[in-house]
C-alpha positions as a Markdown table, in Angstrom:
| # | Residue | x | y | z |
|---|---|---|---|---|
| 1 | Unk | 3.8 | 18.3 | -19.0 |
| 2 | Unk | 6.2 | 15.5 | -19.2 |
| 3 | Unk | 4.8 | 11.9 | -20.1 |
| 4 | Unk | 7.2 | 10.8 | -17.7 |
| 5 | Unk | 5.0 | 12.4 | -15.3 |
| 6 | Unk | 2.2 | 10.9 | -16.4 |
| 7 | Unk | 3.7 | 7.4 | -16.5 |
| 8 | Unk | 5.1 | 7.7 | -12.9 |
| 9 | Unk | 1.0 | 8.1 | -11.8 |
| 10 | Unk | 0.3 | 5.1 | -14.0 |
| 11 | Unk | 3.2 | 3.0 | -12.3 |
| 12 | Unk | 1.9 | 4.3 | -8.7 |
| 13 | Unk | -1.3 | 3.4 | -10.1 |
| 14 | Unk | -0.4 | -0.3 | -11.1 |
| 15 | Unk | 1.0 | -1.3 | -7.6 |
| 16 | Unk | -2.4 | -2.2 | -7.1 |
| 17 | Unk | -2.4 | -4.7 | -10.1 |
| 18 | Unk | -5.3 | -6.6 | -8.8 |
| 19 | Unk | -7.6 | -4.1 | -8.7 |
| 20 | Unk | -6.3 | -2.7 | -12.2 |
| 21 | Unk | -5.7 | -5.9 | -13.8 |
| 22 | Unk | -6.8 | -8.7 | -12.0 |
| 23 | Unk | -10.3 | -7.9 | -10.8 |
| 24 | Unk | -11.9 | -7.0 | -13.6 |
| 25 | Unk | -10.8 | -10.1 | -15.6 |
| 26 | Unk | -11.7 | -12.3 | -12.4 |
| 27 | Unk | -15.6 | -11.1 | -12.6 |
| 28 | Unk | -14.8 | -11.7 | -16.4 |
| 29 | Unk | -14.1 | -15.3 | -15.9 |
| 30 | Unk | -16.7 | -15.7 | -13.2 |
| 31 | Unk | -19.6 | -14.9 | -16.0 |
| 32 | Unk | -18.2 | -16.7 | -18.3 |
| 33 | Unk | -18.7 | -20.1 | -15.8 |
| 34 | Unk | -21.8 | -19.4 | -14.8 |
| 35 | Unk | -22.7 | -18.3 | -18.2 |
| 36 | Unk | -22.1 | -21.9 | -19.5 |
| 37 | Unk | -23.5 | -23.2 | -16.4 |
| 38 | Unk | -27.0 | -21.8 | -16.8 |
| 39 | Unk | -27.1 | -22.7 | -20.9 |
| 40 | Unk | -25.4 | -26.3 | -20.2 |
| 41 | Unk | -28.9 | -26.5 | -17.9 |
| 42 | Unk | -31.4 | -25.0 | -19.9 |
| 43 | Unk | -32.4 | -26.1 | -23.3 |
| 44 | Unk | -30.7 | -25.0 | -26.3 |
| 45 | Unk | -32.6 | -22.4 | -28.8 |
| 46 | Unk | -32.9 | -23.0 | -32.6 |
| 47 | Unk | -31.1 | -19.7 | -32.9 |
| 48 | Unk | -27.4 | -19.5 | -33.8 |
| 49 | Unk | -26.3 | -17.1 | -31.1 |
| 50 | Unk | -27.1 | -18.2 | -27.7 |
| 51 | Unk | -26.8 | -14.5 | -26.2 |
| 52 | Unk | -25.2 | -14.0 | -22.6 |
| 53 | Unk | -24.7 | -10.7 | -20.5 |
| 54 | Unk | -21.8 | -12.1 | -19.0 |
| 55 | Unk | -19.6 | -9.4 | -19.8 |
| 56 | Unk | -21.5 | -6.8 | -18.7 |
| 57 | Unk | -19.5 | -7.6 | -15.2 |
| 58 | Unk | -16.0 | -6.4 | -16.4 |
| 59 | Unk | -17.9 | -2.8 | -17.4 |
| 60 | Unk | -19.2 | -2.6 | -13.3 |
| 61 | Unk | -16.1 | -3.6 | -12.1 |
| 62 | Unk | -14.5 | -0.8 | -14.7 |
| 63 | Unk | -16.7 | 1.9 | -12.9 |
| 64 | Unk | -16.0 | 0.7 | -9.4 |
| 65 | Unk | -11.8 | 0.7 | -10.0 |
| 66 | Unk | -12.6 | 4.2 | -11.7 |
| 67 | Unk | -14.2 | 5.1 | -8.3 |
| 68 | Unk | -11.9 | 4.2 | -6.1 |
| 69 | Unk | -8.4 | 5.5 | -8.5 |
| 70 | Unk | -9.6 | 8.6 | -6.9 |
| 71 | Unk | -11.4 | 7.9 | -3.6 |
| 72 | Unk | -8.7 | 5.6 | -2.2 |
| 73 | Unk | -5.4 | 6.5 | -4.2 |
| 74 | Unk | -5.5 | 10.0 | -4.5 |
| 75 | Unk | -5.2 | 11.6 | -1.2 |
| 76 | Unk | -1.6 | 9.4 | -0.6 |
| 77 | Unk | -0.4 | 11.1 | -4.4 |
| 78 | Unk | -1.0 | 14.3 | -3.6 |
| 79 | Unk | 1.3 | 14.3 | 0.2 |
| 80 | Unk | 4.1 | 12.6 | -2.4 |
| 81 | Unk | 4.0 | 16.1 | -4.3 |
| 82 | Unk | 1.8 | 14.8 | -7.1 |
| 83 | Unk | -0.1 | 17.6 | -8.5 |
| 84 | Unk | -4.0 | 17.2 | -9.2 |
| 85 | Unk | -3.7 | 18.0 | -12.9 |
| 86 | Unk | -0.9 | 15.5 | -13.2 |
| 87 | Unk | -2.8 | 12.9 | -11.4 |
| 88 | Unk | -5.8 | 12.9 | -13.2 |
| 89 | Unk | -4.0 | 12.8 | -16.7 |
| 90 | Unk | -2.2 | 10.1 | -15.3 |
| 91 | Unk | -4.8 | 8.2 | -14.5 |
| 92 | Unk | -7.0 | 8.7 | -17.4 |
| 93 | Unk | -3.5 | 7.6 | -19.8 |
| 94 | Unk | -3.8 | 4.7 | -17.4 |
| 95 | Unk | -7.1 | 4.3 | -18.3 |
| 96 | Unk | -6.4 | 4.2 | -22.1 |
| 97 | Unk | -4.0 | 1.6 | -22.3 |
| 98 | Unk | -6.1 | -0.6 | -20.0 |
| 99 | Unk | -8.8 | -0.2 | -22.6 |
| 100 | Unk | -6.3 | -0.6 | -25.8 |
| 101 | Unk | -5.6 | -4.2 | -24.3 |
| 102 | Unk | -9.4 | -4.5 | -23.1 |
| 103 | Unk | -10.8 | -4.2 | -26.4 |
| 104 | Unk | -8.2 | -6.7 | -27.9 |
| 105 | Unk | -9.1 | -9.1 | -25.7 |
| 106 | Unk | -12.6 | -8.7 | -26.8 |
| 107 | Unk | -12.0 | -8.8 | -30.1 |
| 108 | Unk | -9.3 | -12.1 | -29.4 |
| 109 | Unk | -12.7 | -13.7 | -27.7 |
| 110 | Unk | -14.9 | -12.9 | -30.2 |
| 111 | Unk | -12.7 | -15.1 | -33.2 |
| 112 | Unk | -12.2 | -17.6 | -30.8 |
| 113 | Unk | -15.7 | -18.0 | -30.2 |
| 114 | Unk | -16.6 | -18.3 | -33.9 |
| 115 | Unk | -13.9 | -20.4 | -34.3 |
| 116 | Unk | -15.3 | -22.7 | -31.7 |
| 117 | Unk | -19.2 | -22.8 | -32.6 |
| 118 | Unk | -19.8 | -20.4 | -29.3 |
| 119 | Unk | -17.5 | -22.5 | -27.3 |
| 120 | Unk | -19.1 | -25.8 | -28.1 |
| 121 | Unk | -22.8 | -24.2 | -27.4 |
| 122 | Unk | -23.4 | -21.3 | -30.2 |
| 123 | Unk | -22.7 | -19.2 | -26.7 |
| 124 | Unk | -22.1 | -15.6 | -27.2 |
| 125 | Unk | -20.1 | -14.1 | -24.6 |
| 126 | Unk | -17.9 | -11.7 | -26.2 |
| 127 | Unk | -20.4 | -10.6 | -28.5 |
| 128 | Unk | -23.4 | -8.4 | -27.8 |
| 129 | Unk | -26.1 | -8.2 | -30.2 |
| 130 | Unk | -25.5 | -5.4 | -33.0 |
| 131 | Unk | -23.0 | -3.8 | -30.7 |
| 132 | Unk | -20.4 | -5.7 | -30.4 |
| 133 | Unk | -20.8 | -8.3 | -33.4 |
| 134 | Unk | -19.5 | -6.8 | -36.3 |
| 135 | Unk | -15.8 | -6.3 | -37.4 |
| 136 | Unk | -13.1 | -6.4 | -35.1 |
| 137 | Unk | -12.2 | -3.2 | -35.6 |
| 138 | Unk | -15.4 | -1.6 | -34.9 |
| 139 | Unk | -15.5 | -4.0 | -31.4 |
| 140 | Unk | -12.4 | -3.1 | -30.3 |
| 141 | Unk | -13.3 | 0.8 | -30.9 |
| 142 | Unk | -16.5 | 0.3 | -29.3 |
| 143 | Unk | -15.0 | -1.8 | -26.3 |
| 144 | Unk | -12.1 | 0.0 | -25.8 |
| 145 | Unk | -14.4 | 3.5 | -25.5 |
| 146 | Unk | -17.0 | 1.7 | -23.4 |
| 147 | Unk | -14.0 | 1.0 | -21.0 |
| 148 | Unk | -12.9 | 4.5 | -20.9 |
| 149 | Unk | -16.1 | 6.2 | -20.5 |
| 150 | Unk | -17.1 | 3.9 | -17.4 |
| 151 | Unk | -13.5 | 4.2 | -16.2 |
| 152 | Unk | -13.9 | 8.3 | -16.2 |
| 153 | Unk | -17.2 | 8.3 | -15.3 |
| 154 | Unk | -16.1 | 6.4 | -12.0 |
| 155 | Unk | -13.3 | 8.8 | -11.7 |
| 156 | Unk | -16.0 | 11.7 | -11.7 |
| 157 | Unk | -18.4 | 10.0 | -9.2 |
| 158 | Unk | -15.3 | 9.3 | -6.9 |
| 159 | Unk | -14.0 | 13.1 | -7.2 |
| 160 | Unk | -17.3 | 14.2 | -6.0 |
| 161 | Unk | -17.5 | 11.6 | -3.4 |
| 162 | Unk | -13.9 | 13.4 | -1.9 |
| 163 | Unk | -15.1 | 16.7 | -2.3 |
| 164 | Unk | -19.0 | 16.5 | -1.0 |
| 165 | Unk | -19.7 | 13.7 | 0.7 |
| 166 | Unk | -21.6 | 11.0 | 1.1 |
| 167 | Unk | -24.5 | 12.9 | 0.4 |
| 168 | Unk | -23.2 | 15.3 | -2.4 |
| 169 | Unk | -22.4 | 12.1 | -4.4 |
| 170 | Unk | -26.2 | 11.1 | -3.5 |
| 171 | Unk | -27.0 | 14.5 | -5.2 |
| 172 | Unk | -25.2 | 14.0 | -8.2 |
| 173 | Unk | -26.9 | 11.0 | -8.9 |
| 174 | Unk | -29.9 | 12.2 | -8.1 |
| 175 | Unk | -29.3 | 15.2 | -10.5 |
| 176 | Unk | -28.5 | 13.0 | -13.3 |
| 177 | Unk | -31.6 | 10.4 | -13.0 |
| 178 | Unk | -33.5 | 14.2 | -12.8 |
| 179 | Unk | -32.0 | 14.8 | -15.9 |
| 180 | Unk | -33.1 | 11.7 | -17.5 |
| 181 | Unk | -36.9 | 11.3 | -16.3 |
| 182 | Unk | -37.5 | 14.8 | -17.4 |
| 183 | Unk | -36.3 | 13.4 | -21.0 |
| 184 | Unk | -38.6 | 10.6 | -21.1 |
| 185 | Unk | -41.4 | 13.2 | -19.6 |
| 186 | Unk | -41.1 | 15.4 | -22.3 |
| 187 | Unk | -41.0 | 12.1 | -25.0 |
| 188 | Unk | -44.0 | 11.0 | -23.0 |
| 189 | Unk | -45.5 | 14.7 | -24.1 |
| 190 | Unk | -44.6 | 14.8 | -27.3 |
| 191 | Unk | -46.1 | 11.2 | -27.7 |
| 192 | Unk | -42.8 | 10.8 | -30.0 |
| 193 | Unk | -41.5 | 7.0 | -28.5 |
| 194 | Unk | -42.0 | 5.6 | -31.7 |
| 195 | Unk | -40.5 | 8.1 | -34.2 |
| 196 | Unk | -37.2 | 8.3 | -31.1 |
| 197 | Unk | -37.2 | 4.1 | -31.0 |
| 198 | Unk | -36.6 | 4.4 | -35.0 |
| 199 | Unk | -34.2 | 7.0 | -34.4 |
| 200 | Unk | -32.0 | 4.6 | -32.1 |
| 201 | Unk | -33.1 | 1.8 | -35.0 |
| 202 | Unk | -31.2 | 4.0 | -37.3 |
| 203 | Unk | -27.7 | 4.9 | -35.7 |
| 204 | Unk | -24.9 | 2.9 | -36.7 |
| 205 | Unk | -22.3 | 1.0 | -34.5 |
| 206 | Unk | -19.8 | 4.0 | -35.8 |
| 207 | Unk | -22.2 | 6.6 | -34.9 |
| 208 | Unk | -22.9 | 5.0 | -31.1 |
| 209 | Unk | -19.4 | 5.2 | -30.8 |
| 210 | Unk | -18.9 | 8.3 | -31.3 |
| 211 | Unk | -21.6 | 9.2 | -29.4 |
| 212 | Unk | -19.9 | 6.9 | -26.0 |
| 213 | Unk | -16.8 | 8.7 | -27.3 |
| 214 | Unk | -18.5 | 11.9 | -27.0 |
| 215 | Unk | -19.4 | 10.8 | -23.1 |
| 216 | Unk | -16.2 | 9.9 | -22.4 |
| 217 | Unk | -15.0 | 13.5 | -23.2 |
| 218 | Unk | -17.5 | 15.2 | -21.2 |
| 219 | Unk | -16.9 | 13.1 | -18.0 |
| 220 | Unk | -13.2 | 13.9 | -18.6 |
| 221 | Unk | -14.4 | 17.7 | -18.5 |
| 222 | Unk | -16.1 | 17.5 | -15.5 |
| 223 | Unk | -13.3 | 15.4 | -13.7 |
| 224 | Unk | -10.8 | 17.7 | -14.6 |
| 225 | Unk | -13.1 | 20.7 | -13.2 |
| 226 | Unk | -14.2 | 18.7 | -9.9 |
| 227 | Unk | -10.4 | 17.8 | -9.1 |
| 228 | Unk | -9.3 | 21.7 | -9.6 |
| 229 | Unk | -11.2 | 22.6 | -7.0 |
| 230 | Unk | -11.0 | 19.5 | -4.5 |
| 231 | Unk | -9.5 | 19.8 | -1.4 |
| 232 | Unk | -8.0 | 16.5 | 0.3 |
């Protein structure tokens, strides 16, 4: 396949630049206000790191443009000639190189936020506790794969949505959180909470990576299958 295939998608993509570039950066900026809003009115800790959660909005807004990429754009793509495997490789390059710049952003916040005593406040917006506050390196890694998996992920939910339904999507989810409950069922059996708690303890920022990394690659395996098959 030619990449300038795959770059023509990512161009059609980014005609919509707010909801590719824009939006996410918006809800960025919106938590980071009312981030310093609520610790500028309650009273400051003794610790060093104030911890926020106000970047957690970029990663919804991540899955929701990831949603729509397919549930919106794809149907006009495909009457322009656009084949599915050459959409959704285009897409998920898009995806990339949104998450190379996302995770240098992050790691460009998190030196100016040292640099600046956690903006004035020991605030720590771009950092999240032992995931995102070591290296740079290793935060850009684990930001820039946090950013693709959510991004794919969407992409999956909103392939589904086009190909079942409303209530086919409803069953995914609900086959997932299945998935899930029966895990902690059979942790709840195996009275083994503890010994999985040390486990999680245990697992490096490099390893949790990989595992995100590891995610990422299945959601891209079950995109690519779902969008085989879909008819638009």
């Amino acid at each position: 396949m030619r990449p300038t295939a795959l770059a023509t998608v990512a161009r059609y993509l980014l005609l919509d630049r707010v909801t590719y570039v824009v939006l996410p950066w918006t809800w960025a900026a919106f938590g980071f206000v009312l981030d310093v809003v609520v610790l500028r009115l309650t009273p400051a800790s003794h610790t060093d790191h104030r911890w926020v959660g106000g970047l957690a909005a970029v990663f919804v807004v991540v899955f929701v443009v990831g949603v729509q990429s397919v549930a919106r754009a794809l149907p006009f793509a495909l009457t322009l000639g656009v084949s599915r495997r050459t959409y959704f490789l285009g897409a998920t390059s898009l995806a990339l190189a949104l998450a190379v710049c996302f995770g240098l952003v992050v790691t460009a916040g998190q030196a100016l936020e040292r640099a600046t005593g956690g903006w004035g406040m020991n605030m720590a917006f771009f950092r999240v506790p032992y995931l995102l506050d070591g290296p740079w390196y290793l935060s850009w890694l684990t930001a820039s794969t946090t950013f693709v998996l959510l991004f794919v992920y969407g992409m999956w939910y909103g392939l589904v949505y086009r190909r079942a339904g409303l209530v086919g999507s409803a069953v995914f989810g609900a086959l997932q959180l299945s998935v899930l409950a029966l895990a902690a069922i059979v942790t709840t059996w195996l009275h083994d909470w503890t010994h999985l708690g040390h486990l999680l303890t245990t697992i490096t920022v490099t390893g949790i990576t990989g595992i995100l990394a590891a995610a990422a690659a299945v959601m891209l395996a079950g995109g690519f299958a779902t969008i085989r098959r879909l008819t638009v």
